[in-house]
N, C-alpha and C positions, 0 to 999 in steps of 0.2 A: 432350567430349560429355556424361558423366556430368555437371558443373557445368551445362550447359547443362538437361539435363532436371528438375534438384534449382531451378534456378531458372522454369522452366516450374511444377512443381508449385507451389513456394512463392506463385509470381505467382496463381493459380489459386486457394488460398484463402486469402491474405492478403485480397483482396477480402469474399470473403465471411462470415468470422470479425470484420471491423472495422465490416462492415452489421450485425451483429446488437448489439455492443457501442454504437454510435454511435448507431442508433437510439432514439428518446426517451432521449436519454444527459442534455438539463436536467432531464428529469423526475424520472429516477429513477436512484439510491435519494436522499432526504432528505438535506438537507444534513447534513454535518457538521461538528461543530466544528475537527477536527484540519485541513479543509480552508478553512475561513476563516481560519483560522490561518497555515498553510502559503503562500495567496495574499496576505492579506496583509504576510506577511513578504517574498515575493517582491516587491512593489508598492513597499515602503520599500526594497530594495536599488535599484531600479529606478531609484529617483525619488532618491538620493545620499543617503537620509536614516537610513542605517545598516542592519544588520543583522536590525533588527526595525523593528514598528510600535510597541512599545512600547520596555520597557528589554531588550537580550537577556541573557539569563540562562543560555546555552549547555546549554539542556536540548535539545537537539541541534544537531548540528553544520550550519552552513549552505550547505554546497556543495549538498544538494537545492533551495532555493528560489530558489537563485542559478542554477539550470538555469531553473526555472519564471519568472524574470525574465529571462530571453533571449528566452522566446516569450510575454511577458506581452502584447505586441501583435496577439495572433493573434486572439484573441477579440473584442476587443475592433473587430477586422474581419470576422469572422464574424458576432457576435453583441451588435451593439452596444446593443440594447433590451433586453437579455436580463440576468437577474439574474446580478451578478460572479462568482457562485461557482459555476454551473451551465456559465455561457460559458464557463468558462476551462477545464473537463474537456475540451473539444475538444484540447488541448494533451496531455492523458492519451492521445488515439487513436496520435496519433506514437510518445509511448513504447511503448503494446501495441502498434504494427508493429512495432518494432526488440527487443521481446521474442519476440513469435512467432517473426520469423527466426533471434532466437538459438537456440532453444529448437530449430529445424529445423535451423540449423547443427551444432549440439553434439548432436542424437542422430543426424546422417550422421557426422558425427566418432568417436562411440562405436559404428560401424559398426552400425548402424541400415540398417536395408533403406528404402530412397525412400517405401515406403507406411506403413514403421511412423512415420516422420520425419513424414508427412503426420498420421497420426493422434495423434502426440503434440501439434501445433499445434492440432490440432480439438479435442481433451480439455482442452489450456492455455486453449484463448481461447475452448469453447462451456459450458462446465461453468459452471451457475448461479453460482458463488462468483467463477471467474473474468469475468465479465462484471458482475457487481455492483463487486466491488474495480478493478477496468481502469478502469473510468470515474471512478473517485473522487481525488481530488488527495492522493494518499499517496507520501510519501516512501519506500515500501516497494517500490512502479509503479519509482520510478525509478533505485535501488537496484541493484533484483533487473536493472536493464540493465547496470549496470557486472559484477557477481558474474557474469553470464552468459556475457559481454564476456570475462573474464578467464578462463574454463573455454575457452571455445573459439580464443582464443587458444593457449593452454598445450598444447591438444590439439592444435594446428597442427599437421599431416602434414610441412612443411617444417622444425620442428626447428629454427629459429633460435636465437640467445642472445637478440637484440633481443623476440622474442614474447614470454620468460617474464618478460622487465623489464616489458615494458608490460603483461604479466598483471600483474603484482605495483600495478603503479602503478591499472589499473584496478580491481585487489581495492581499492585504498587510497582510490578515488574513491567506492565502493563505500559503504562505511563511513562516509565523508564527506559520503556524501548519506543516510544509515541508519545510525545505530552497531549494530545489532542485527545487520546484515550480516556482521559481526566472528563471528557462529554457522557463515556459511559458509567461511570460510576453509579450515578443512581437506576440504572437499571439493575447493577450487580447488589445497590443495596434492597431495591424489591426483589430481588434472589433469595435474598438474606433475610429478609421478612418472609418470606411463602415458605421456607426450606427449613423453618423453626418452628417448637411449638411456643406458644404464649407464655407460658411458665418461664422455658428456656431464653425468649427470644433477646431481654436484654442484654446478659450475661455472651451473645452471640454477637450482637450488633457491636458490642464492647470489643471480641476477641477478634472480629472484622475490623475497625479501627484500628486497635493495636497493630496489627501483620499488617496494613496499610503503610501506617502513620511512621514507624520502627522501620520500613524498609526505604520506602521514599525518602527519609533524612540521611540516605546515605548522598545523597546525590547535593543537596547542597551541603552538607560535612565535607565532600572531597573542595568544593569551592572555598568552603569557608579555610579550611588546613593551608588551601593553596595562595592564601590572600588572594580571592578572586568573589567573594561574595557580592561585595557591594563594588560599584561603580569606581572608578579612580583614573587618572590623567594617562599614565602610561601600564596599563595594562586593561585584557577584559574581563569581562563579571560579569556572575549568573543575572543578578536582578538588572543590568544592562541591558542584556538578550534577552531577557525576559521583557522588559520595557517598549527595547524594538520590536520584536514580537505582535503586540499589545498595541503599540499606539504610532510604532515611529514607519510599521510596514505599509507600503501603498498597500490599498484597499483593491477589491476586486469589484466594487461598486454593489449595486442593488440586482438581483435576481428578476428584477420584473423590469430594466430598463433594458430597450432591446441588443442596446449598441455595445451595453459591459462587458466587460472580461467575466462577470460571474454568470451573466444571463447565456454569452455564446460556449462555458463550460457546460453549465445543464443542458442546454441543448443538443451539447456533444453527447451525452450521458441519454439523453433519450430519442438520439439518432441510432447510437450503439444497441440499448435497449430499454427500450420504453417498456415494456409488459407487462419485468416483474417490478420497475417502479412505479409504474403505475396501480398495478394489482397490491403492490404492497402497502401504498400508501388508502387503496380501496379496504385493503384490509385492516388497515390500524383503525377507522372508524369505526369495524365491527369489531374488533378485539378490545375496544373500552370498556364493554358488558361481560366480558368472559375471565372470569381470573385467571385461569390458566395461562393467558398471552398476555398477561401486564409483563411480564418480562421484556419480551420482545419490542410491544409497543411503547414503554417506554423507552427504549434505548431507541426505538426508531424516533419518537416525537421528541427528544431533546435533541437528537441530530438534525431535523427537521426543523427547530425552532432557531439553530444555529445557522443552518443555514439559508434563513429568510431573514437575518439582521441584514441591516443597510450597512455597507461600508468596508463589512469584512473581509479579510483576505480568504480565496477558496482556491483550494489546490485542485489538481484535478485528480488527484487519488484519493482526495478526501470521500466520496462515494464505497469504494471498499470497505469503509469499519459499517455502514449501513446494509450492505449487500447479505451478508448471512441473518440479520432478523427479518429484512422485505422478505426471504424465503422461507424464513422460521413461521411468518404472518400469512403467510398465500396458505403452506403447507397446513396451518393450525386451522384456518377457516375453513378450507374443503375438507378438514377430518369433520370440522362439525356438519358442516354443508351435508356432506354426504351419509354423515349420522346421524342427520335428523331423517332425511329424506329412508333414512333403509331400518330408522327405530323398528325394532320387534318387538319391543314391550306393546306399543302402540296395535291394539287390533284394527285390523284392516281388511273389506273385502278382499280377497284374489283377484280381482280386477285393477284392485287402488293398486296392492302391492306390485302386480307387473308392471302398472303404469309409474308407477315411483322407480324403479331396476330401469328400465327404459329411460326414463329422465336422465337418469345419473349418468349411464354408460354413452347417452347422446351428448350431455355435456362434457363428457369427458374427451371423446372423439370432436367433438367440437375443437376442447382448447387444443388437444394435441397437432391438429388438422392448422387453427390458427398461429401457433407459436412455431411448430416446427419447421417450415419452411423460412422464418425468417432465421432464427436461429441456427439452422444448417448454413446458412447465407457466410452469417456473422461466422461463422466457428471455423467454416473454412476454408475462408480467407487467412484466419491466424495462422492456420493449417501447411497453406501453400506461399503466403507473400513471403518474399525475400526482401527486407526493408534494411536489413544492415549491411549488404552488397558493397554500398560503396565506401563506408567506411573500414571494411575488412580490404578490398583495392586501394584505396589511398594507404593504408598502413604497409600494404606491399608495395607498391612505388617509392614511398619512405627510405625504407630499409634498403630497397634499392638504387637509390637516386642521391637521398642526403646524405652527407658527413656525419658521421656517428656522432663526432662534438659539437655539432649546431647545438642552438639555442632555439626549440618550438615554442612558442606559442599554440594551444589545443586546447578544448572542451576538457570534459571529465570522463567524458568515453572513450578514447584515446590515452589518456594522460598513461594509464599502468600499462599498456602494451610499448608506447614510447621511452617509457624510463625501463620496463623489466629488457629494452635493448638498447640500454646505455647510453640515450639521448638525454640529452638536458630540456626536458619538456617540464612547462610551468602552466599552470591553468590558469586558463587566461584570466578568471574570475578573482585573482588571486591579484593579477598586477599593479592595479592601481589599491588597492582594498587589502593589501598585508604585508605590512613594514617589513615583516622580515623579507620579501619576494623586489620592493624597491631598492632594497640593499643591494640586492645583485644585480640589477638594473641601475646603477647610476649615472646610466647616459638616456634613461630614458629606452622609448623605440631602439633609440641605434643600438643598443646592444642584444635584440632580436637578429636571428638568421633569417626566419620562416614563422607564416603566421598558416594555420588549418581554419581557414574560415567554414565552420558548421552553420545551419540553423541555429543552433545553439546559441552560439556567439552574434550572430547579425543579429536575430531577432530577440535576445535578451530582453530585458526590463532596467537593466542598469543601462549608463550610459558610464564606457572606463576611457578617458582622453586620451591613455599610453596605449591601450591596444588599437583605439582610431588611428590615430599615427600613424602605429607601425602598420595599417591598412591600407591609408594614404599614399603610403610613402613604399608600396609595395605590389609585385607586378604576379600574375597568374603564370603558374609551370605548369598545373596539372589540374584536369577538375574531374570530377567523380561523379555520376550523377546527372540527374537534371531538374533545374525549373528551381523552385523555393528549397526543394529538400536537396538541391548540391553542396558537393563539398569541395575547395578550392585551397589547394596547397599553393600558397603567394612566397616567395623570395624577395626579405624587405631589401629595396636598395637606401641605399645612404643616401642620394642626390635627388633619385627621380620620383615623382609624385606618380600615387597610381588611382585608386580609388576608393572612397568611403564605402564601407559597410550599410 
């Protein structure tokens, strides 16, 4: 009966958490690079033509887009007129159903009262940050299902050996599809301690290793077979990428100096929504006394700790693998919250007791009263903006305007709608930075037609001298757009100098 009503609830607003995420989900937020990327690499698995669309270089591991090429057909029946990188987030709405219910599984597992499980779903999947990130093709989306996957396995009521193997294996799949997921593990191994008895628990902790340890070696197995483990002159390697990664990548700087790249991302992060991170991180100092929320709060506090180091690189999806425990921690503290204040064991005048029911329902109309008008703000703008407008107009003046056999220069947003129509479009990221891409360039710029200058490309972090060039040395036909977020289709000339990026 109990599974029966915990699936009645889940059914109830699974519906309605996915309407709001889904709706104008082409439109908004702006494409991104990490997601042209992402599908395109899923598109060359698809299509037998390796691991990447370029050369892979194992700056991350590919069982994430080797998911997103099992359903690279969905969109593409959905949303067949529709720009490649906007259609295919329909494929993101499956992975946020199979996170919500985890997210609803593992806080009735961490005995969660039915209504706080329902408000940890609503906080995961309505809170502006998570509804921005859900819709975006990140490897972080699909990640955070296996980590999730693997917590509520572990926390199985049933106590098998076979559950904490296949937590282990799905912590491994985890990683496989995110290396950064590698931060949650020790929450999944306090899964795996609470989800045991003492008797059992080493013979568990053993069979969690193993399905870890056994599935993760597939991933340098394929390097090592490939001659690509270790480092070498004319080829790349795992512990390469692994190195850059680690030591060779600019840094995003310190969290606390005002002017970094890591300080003005959090602060993006709590312009977007501050409430549940801040409520969440109010709640991880109460969840240190309560066993039930070690779960949660550790995987929130070593995310935390990671990103208060000095120096390290922060992306700005890194916040999404945090976003379902802030909720799991708000949700578990007001179950207690509210079950201290409504204890019945507890005798109490009829006076105490109406005044305690009146507390709780005051503070509840309180937060509701404070959250949701900012929240309504956030949600629907994702709702209504049309932010990919002019890169869907540019793609039609393209088709319309250039020679099918130019040579583009483009982002990764662009790159699969220009080749699925038989352009010779090369990512720009790709120009100077992969041999095999200088090969067909061997004049340099001059053998550019057309350069698609995005945001993307102007404001990058590398700096590529062939794509400067061919910007230099090239004039505006078309611009899309206005202000920092335009887009500007240039026709290099051969002679004439035009302007830097």
């Amino acid at each position: 009966m109990n599974r029966r009503r915990d699936l009645w609830v889940l059914g109830g607003l699974l519906p309605a958490v996915l309407l709001v995420q889904g709706w104008n989900i082409t439109g908004y937020p702006a494409i991104s690079a990490d997601e042209g990327t992402y599908l395109a690499q899923a598109r060359a698995v698809a299509a037998g033509e390796g691991l990447a669309h370029y050369t892979y270089w194992y700056d991350h591991p590919p069982f994430g887009w080797m998911q997103l090429a099992v359903l690279g057909w969905l969109p593409e029946v959905l949303a067949p007129d529709t720009l490649r990188v906007p259609a295919a987030r329909v494929i993101m709405l499956l992975v946020s159903a199979i996170n919500l219910s985890l997210v609803f599984t593992l806080a009735r597992r961490l005995r969660q009262p039915r209504w706080a499980a329902g408000l940890a779903v609503l906080l995961f999947g309505l809170c502006p940050l998570g509804v921005a990130l859900a819709r975006q093709i990140y490897l972080d989306n699909i990640g955070l299902a296996w980590i999730l996957g693997a917590m509520a396995l572990a926390l199985c009521p049933r106590r098998d050996l076979w559950h904490h193997c296949a937590a282990g294996a799905c912590a491994a799949l985890s990683v496989l599809s995110k290396e950064t997921m590698f931060l949650l593990l020790p929450a999944a191994l306090v899964a795996v301690w609470q989800g045991t008895h003492a008797s059992t628990r080493k013979f568990c902790v053993v069979a969690f290793g193993c399905g870890f340890v056994f599935t993760v070696a597939f991933y340098p197995l394929y390097a090592l077979l490939k001659g690509e483990l270790l480092p070498g002159r004319d080829h790349v390697s795992l512990l390469g990428a692994v190195g850059f990664q680690l030591f060779g990548r600019d840094g995003s700087g310190s969290v606390f100096a005002q002017a970094s790249d890591a300080s003005r991302t959090v602060d993006s992060w709590l312009y977007q929504d501050g409430v549940l991170i801040v409520a969440g991180l109010a709640a991880l100092l109460v969840a240190v006394f309560f066993r039930r929320l070690w779960v949660p709060a550790a995987a929130l506090a070593v995310l935390t700790i990671a990103l208060l180091r000095p120096g390290g690189y922060l992306p700005s999806m890194y916040i999404a693998q945090a976003l379902p425990f802030l909720a799991l921690l708000v949700s578990g503290c007001t179950a207690l919250l509210i079950g201290w204040l409504l204890d019945q064991r507890i005798r109490r005048p009829g006076w105490a007791r109406f005044t305690r029911r009146t507390l709780v329902i005051t503070l509840a109309c309180w937060a509701i009263a404070g959250i949701s008008p900012l929240w309504w703000h956030r949600d629907a703008r994702a709702m209504t903006v049309q932010a990919n407008s002019s890169y869907s107009e540019c793609l039609r003046w393209i088709t319309e305007s250039v020679p099918a056999d130019s040579r583009i220069v483009v982002d990764d947003g662009l790159w699969l709608d220009l080749s699925d129509r038989g352009y010779h479009a090369i990512w720009f990221y790709k120009v100077d930075l992969d041999p095999e891409v200088r090969v067909q360039l061997p004049r340099g710029w001059r053998d550019v037609d057309y350069v698609v200058s995005s945001p993307m490309m102007r404001y990058g972090p590398e700096r590529l001298p062939t794509v400067d060039d061919a910007l230099r040395h090239s004039r505006i036909v078309a611009t899309f757009g206005a202000g920092s977020d335009r887009i500007e289709v240039r026709k290099v000339s051969r002679y004439r100098e035009g302007v830097t990026r």
